[in-house]
Structure formats: C-alpha cells, structure tokens
N, C-alpha and C positions, 0 to 999 in steps of 0.2 A: 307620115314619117318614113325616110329612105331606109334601106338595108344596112348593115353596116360590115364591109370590107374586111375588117379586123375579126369580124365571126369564125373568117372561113382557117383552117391553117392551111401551111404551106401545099399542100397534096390537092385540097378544095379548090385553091385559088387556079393552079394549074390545069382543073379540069376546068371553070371558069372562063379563063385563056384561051381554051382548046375550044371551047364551045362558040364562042365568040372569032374565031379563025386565025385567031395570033401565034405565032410563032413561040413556043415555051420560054425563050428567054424570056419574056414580055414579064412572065409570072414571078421569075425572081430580081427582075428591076421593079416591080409592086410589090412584093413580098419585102425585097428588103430597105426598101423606101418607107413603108407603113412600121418594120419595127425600129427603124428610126427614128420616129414620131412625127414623120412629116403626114401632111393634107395629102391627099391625092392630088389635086392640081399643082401641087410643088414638086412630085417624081416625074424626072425624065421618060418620060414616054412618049409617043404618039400622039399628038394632038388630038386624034380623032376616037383614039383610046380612052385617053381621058375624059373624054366630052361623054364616051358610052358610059363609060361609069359612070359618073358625076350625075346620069338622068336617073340611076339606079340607089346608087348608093352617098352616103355620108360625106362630106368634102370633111369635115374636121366632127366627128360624134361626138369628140368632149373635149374642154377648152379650158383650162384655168382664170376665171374672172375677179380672183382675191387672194392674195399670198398675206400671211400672218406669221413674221420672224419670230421665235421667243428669245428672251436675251441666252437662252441654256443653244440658238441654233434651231430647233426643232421648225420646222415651216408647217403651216395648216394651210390646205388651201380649198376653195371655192373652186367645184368644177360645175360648167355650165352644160349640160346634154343638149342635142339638137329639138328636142320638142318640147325645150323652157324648163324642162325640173332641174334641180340642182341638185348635188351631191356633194359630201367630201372626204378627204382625206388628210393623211399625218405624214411626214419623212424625218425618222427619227436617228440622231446620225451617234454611229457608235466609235468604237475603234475597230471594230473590226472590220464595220462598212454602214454603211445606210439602209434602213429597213423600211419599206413604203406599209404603210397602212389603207386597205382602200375598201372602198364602199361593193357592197356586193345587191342591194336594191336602194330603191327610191324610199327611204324611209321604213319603218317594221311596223311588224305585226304582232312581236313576243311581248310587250307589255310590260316589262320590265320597270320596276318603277325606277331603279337608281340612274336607268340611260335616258339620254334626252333624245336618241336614233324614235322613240318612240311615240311619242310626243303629238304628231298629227297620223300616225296610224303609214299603212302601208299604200303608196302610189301606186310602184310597178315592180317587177323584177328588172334586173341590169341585164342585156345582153351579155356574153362570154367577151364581146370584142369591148365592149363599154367597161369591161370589168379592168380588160389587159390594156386597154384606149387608157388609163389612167397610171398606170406605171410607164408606161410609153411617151407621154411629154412629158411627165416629172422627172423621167431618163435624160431623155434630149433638153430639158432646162438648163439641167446640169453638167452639159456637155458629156453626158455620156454615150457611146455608142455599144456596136454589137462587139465587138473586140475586146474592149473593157468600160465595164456597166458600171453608171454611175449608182443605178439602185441595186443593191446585191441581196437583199433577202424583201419579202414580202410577208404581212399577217392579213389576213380575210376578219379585221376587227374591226371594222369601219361600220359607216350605216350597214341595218340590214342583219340577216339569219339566214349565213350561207349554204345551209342544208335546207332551209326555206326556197331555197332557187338552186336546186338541185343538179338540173340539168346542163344548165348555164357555167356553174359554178364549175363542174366536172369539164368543161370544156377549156373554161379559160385553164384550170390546171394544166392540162393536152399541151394547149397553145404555149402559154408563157413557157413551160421548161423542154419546152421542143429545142435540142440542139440548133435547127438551122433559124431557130427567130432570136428572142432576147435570150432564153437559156438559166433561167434562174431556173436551179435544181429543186426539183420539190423536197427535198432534205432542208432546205432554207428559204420553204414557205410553211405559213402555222396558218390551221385555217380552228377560229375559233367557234362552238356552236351553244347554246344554252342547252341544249341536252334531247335534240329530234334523233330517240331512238331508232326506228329503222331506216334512217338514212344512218345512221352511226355503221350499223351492217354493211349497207350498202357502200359506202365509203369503203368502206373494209375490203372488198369483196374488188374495187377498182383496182386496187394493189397501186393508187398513186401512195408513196409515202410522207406525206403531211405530218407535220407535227400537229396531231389533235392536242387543243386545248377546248378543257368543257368550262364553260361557266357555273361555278359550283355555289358558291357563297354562303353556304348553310350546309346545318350538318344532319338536317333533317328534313321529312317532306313537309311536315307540316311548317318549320322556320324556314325553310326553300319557296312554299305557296306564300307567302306574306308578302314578296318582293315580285316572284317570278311566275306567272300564271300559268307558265308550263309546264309546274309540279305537279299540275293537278292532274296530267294525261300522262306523264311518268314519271316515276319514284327515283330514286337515289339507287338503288340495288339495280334498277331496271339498267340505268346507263352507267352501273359499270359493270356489270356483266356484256353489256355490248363496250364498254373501252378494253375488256380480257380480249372478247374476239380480236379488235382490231390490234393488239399487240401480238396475238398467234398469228393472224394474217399478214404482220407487216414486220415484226419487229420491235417496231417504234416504242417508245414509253409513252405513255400519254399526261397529260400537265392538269392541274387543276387552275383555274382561275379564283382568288379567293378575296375578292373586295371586303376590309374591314370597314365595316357600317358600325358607328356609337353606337352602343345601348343594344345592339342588335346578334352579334353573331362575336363578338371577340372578348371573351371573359375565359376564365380560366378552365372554365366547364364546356367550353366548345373547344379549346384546345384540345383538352381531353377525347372528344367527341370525333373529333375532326383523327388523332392519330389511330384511334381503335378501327375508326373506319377506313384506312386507306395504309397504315404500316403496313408492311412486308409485299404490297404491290409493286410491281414497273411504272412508278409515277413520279411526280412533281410536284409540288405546291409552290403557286405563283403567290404570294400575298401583293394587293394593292392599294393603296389608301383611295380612298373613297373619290374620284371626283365628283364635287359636289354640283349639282344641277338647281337653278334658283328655281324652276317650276318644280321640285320636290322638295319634301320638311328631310329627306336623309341627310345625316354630318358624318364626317372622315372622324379618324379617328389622329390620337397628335402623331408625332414621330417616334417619341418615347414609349406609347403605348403598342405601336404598332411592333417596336423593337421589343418587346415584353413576347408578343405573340409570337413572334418569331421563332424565338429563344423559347419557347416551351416547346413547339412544333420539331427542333432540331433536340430539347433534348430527349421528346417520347421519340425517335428515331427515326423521321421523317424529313424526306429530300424536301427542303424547301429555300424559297428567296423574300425577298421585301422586293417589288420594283421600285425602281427609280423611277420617283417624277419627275418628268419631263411637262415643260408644254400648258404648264398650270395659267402664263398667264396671257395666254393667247387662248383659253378654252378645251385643253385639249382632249377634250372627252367627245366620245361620238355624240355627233347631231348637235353640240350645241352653236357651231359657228351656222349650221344650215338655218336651225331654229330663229336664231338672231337674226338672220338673212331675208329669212320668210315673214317675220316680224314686222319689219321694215318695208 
C-alpha cells in the first residue's frame, strides 16, 4: 500500500516539494487540488511531478462505490480504500447545512452490542488523510469548494473508536480546520467516543475544541457492562470526572449519547437515575431511538415512549433532546450498509 498525500498538512507538503526540488508554488497547486477532492493525476502540475508522486503516493485513497438516497435526503455511502477494505459514511442535511458522518477505522474493536461497526471486529485504523480523504469527495460531489463548502459540520460517529486511533484521529482534526485546506472549525466537529478515559485527558490537554459526545446509555456500571464491554475497564464516575476536566480545559459542554433500548435502560427509574447523575453539570442529553441491527435481539423503543422519557428528563431539570431519525430506511446506523456489503 502507497502513502497517502492527504496525511501531510499544508507546512508537510511544502517541505515535501522542497525536498523533491520544486519550486514552493508546486505545494499550494497540490495542496489546494487535494482539498478539492481531486486525484493527483487530475491537479495541474508537472507531468514529471505527478508521475513522482504517483510512484509514492495514493492517486485516489478513497472513492465512493455506493450511494444510498433516503426519501428524508440523507445519502449513505460505500467508500472503497486503496488496499480493498470498505468503509462508510452518513451526510445528513439540516437547515443549517450538512453534517458528514465519517468513519475513523476499518471496522471496531468496542463490542458494542447495539452497533453493527462491530460486528466482524477491528481491520485497521484509518490514516488522518483517509479520515479527511472522505469529507473531501462528499465536498466535491456536492459541488462544493474551499470558498463555500458544501459539508459544513462533521461527527467522528461513523465505523470505528476514535480515541481508539488516537493519533491519526488528532491529526485529521489539525488538517481538516486548518484555515488554508477545507476549514471546518472544530467548534462544528463532535467527535463521539464510548468512554477511553485517558485519551478523554489527553483530548483535553490538545485544546482542539470538539464537541465531546460519550456514549452513555446506562445509568449504571453494571447496566453499561450488559451492552458495552468497556465498562468493565471504566466506570461511569471515572468518565465524567475526565468530561469536568475537558470542560476546565476547553470550555466546551460535553453531550451524552443516550440510546433508548426496550426493556433495557428507559423506565421511569432510570430517568430518575439518569437526572441525579448528571443535573447541575455543563452537559447534554442526546436521547436516540434504538437503530435496530438484524444480527442483535435489541428493539427501539416506540415514539410515544421515547417522548415520555424525554419529558421526565426536562422535567428533573436536565438539558436534553429526542434525535431525529433520519436515514432509517437506507440503514443508517453505523456498519450496517458495510456489513451487508461484506455479506454479499
């Protein structure tokens, strides 16, 4: 497998150039060719330029081979990476702009029962450029450029555990809201995690400001272990004592993610549970209904139910939402169009 181009940012690519004996413009005719989502053999360059790279590096790292409309708009799509794995993503379109969802590994390693991301276990991690390689032609699909972007926010909730791929993960942040590439402000990126405390620190301690969203779903360790194998190496106390840090270090509020599962986590005793434990913090409550995954026995829970939860949650006096589904009938839950793909 080649290198891939999209790793480096703008500062990288120009010592790159320099090493190679090109004249610095060279650097921002690839630089701003790549965050337009072209191939390198499509940017005006040098023949002989291009041909250098090309022995080195990626012509196209990631490619959409399936687009999935829902009638709500939503697009899913099939991305193909250069050494056969597939990935995907979500572009979920608001009024305020369009929000990409994208994959941050080749499939996970959290175990998660309610995701289908988990399903055949962990590949690889995503390069930083494969991560940003994916808002990048879903940009340019959409006739968007660097002047006015057609993808305007991004979430890290795609396949994958992007504090799981740490390093990677910290770079594409760098890259994508770098003024001189695409520029989406990390203020209108949310990178979601199930709860890897000391990267939660470490995160922190970046001072990128990300909208942290934990995956919570339970209001305790032992009904958090039942779904999420995670809880077993940290508790509930542990990650939000580390979401206090990153709100001293950033500011920021941090969000709960909170998937209603039947029979499981939404009765009138976990509402209960749920406000004692998180009132009077700088947070959130995401409520979600369940996507349902056909290789698990979990069920959603109805609309009316979920609006019950709601409505106890605002009136113990906690910030909270219902999301909107989107996307229900094109799969829109992570891993399941990958799963089907792989199936086949």
């Amino acid at each position: 497998m080649k290198k891939i181009l999209q790793d480096l940012s703008f500062s990288e690519l120009e010592n790159l150039i320099s090493a190679f004996g090109e004249k610095p413009f060279r650097a921002k005719q690839l630089y701003t060719g790549l965050m337009r989502g072209k191939k390198i053999s499509q940017i005006n360059v040098p023949a002989e330029l291009r041909a250098r790279l090309l022995e080195e590096y990626e012509d196209e790292p990631v490619k959409i081979i399936k687009t999935l409309t829902s009638a709500d708009g939503t697009e899913k799509y099939l991305f193909a990476l250069s050494d056969g794995n597939v990935i995907e993503g979500v572009l979920m379109k608001y009024k305020y702009g369009n929000t990409q969802c994208v994959s941050t590994q080749v499939g996970c390693r959290m175990g998660c029962k309610f995701c289908a991301s988990t399903l055949g276990g962990l590949a690889r991690n995503l390069s930083s450029g494969e991560i940003l390689s994916q808002i990048l032609v879903v940009n340019a699909l959409h006739g968007g450029s660097l002047e006015k972007r057609s993808v305007t926010n991004a979430v890290l909730m795609g396949s994958g555990e992007p504090l799981d791929n740490y390093y990677n993960v910290i770079s594409f942040l760098k890259n994508v809201s770098a003024p001189s590439g695409i520029g989406i402000s990390a203020r209108n990126i949310s990178l979601s995690t199930c709860g890897i405390v000391p990267s939660i620190y470490a995160l922190a301690d970046e001072q990128i400001p990300v909208n942290l969203t934990i995956s919570l779903h339970q209001t305790t360790d032992e009904g958090r272990a039942r779904t999420m194998p995670i809880a077993k190496k940290y508790t509930i106390a542990e990650i939000l004592k580390a979401c206090e840090y990153y709100f001293d270090k950033t500011g920021r509020r941090y969000i709960f993610e909170y998937s209603l599962i039947s029979g499981e986590n939404c009765d009138g005793q976990h509402a209960e549970e749920l406000i004692k434990l998180l009132k009077g913090k700088p947070c959130h409550v995401n409520l979600i209904r369940l996507n349902e995954v056909k290789e698990r026995d979990l069920k959603t829970v109805t609309e009316k139910e979920a609006y019950r939860f709601l409505g106890l949650l605002e009136k113990g006096g906690l910030s909270a939402t219902l999301r909107r589904q989107i996307g229900v009938d094109i799969g829109g839950a992570c891993g399941q169009l990958r799963a089907s793909y792989l199936n086949k």
